[in-house]
C-alpha positions in Angstrom: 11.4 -2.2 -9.8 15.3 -1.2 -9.9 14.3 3.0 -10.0 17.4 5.1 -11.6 18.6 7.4 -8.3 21.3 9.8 -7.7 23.0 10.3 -4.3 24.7 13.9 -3.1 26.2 14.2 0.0 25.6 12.6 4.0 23.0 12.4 6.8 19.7 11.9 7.1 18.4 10.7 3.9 15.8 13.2 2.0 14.2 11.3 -0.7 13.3 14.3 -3.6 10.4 13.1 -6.1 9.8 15.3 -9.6 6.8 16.3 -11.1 5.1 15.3 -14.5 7.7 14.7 -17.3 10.3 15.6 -15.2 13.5 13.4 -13.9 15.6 13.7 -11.1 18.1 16.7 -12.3 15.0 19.1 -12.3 16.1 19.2 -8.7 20.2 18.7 -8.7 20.6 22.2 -7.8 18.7 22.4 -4.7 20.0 19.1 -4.0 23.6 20.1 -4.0 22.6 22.9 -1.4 20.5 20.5 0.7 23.5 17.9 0.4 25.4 20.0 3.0 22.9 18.3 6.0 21.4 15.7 4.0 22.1 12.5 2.0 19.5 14.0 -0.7 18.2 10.9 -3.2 17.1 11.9 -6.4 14.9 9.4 -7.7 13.3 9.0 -11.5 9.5 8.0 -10.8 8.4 5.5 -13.5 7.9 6.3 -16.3 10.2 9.2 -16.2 13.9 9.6 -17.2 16.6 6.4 -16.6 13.5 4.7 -14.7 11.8 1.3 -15.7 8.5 2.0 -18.5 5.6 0.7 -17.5 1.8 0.2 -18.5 0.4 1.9 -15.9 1.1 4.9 -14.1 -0.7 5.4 -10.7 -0.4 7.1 -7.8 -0.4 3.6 -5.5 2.3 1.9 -7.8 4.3 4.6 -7.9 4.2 4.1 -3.1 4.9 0.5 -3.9 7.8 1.8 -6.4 9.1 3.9 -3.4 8.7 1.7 -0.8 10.7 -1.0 -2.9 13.5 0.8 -3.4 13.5 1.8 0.2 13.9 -1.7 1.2 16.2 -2.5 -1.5 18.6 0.7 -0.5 18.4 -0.6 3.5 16.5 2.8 4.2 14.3 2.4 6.8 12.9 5.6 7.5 13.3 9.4 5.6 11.6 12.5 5.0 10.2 12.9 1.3 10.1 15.8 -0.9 7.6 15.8 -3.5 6.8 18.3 -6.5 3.8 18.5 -8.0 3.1 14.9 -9.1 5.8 14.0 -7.1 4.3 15.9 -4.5 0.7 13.5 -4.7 2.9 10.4 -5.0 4.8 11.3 -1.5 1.1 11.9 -0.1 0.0 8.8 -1.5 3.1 6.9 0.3 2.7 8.8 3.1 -0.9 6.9 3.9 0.1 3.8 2.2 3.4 3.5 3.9 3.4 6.2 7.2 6.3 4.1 8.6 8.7 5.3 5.8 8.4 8.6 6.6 9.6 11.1 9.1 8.3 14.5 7.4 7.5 15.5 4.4 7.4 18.4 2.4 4.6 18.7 -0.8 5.2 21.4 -3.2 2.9 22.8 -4.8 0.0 20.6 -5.3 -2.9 19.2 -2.7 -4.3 15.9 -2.7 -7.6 16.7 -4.9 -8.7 16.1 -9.0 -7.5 18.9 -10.9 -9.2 19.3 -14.5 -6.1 20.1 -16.1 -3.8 22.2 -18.0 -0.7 19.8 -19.5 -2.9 18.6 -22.6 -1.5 21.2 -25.2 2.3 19.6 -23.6 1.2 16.0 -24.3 -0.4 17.0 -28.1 2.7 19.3 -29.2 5.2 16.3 -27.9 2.8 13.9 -29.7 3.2 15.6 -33.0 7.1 15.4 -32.9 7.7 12.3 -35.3 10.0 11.0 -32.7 11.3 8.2 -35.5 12.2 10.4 -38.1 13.6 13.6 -37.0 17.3 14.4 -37.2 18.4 16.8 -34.9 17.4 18.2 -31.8 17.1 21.6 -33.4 14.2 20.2 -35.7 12.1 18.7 -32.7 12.6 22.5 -31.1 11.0 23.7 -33.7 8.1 21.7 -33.8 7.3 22.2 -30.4 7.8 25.7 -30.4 4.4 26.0 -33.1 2.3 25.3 -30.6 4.4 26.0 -27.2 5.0 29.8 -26.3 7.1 29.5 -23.4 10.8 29.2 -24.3 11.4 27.9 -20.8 9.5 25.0 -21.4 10.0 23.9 -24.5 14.4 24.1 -23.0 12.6 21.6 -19.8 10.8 19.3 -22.2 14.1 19.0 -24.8 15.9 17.5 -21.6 13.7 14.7 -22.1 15.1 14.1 -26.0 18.0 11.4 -26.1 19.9 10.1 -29.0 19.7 6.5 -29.3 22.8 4.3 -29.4 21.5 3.1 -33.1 20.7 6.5 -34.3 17.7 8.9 -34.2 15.9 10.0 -31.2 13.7 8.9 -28.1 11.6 10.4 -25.1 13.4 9.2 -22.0 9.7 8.9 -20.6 6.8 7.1 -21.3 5.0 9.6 -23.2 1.9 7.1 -24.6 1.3 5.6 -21.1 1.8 9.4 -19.6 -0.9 10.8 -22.2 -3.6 8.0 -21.8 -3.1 7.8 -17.9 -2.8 12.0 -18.1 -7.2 12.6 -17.0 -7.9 9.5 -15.0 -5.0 8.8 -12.8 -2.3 11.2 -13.1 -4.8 14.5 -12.3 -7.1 12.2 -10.4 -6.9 13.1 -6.5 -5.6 11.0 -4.2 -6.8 7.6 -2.6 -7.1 8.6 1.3 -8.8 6.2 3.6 -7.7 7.9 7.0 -6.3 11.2 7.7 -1.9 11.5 7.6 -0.4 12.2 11.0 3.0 13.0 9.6 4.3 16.3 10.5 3.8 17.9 6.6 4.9 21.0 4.9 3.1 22.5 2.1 4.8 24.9 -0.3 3.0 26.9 -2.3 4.4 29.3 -5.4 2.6 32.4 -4.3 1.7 33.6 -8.3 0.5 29.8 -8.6 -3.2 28.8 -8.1 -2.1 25.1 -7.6 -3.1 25.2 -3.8 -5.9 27.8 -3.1 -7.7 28.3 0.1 -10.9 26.4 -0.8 -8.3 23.6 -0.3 -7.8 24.4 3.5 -11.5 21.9 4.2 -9.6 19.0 2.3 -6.4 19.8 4.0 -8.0 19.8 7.7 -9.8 16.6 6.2 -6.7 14.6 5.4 -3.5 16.1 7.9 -3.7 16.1 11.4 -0.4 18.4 11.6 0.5 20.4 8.5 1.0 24.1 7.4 1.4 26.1 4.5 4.0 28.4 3.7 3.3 30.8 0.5 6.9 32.0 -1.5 7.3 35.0 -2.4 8.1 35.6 -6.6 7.5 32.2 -7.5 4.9 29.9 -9.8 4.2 26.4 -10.1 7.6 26.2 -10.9 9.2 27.1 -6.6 12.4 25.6 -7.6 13.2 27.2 -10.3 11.8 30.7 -9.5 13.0 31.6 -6.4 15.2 28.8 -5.2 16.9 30.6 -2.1 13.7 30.9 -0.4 12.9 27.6 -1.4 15.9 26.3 -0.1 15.4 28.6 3.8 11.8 27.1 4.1 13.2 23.5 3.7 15.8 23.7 6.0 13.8 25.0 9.0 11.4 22.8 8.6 13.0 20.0 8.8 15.2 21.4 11.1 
């Protein structure tokens, strides 16, 4: 699968994966800092912004995916960020393909089921008549009858594009995202034996995305891993307190 990628910068290669109806410039900005010590890839997971759709949308395609583009970009080894869905899809490459990986840094999510919590996203982007409306202004709108939080309804509209032809598209895969949404996509991960990669987990401190009832599941699945809890920041790390972010990354991976 030819995976749209951006490239900032030189050194060790950092691989950054988004979450759920994200795309690689959710994380330019930390990049460009990162891309002083690093050559930091941004990478569109399927599904998801310039990236190849699909019918299917699970964790182990979305390994294969990486590992793939890892072969084809003459990578052999990097250390992965991932965020939130990005963050289970590094996990899941992480056992699938432990060779690939010197650390990696999960933000913001543990490898378990969650029950929920996007499905009032994936019904107000649903009722946007993606085929007939005319300006971005008028999908706004729509989404803001049923979504509160100006800040993301501004991160969804990144997804709107105006097509070549005329009228509008979602850049991702919204009908595969929305029927893969319960069983795969909040599903936990597929773990046969515990990850011995040294592995960071970032948690937003005003989040409840990573709780310590996790800690048994944790122990369960890394042999070497700790958490680090920022200060002022949700579900959303990067965006709410990105300096911190930015200090924990760095000294972890050193």
């Amino acid at each position: 699968m030819e995976l749209n990628y951006k490239v900032l910068g030189s050194g060790p290669p950092l691989v950054v994966l988004h979450g759920l109806f994200g795309m690689l410039d959710n994380w330019k900005t930390i990049a460009k800092s990162l891309s002083e010590e690093f050559s930091v890839y941004l990478i569109d997971i399927r599904n998801h912004g310039r990236s190849p759709h699909t019918d299917s949308h699970t964790y182990s395609e979305i390994a294969v995916d990486i590992y793939e583009w890892m072969k084809q970009m003459s990578i052999p080894k990097a250390s992965f960020l991932g965020h939130s869905m990005g963050g289970k899809a590094v996990i899941q490459l992480a056992h699938d393909f432990p060779e690939l990986i010197d650390q990696l840094i999960v933000v913001d999510i543990v490898p378990k089921r969650y029950s929920g919590g996007h499905e009032d996203i994936i019904a107000a982007l649903s009722s946007v008549p993606i085929a007939k409306i005319q300006s971005r202004t008028e999908a706004q709108e729509i989404l803001a009858q049923s979504i509160k939080e100006p800040g993301v309804i501004l991160f969804l509209m990144k997804n709107l594009s105006r097509q070549k032809t005329g009228g509008f598209q979602w850049k991702m895969n919204l009908p595969v995202l929305a029927s893969h949404y319960t069983e795969q996509i909040m599903d936990g991960n597929t773990l046969e034996e515990s990850i011995e990669i040294p592995t960071l987990f970032i948690k937003g401190e005003a989040s409840n995305y990573i709780s310590a009832d996790d800690i048994p599941l944790l122990n369960q699945c890394f042999t070497e891993y700790t958490i680090v809890s920022i200060e002022g920041a949700g579900h959303w790390v990067h965006a709410d307190n990105p300096k911190k972010l930015l200090s924990v990354i760095s000294e972890f991976l050193g």
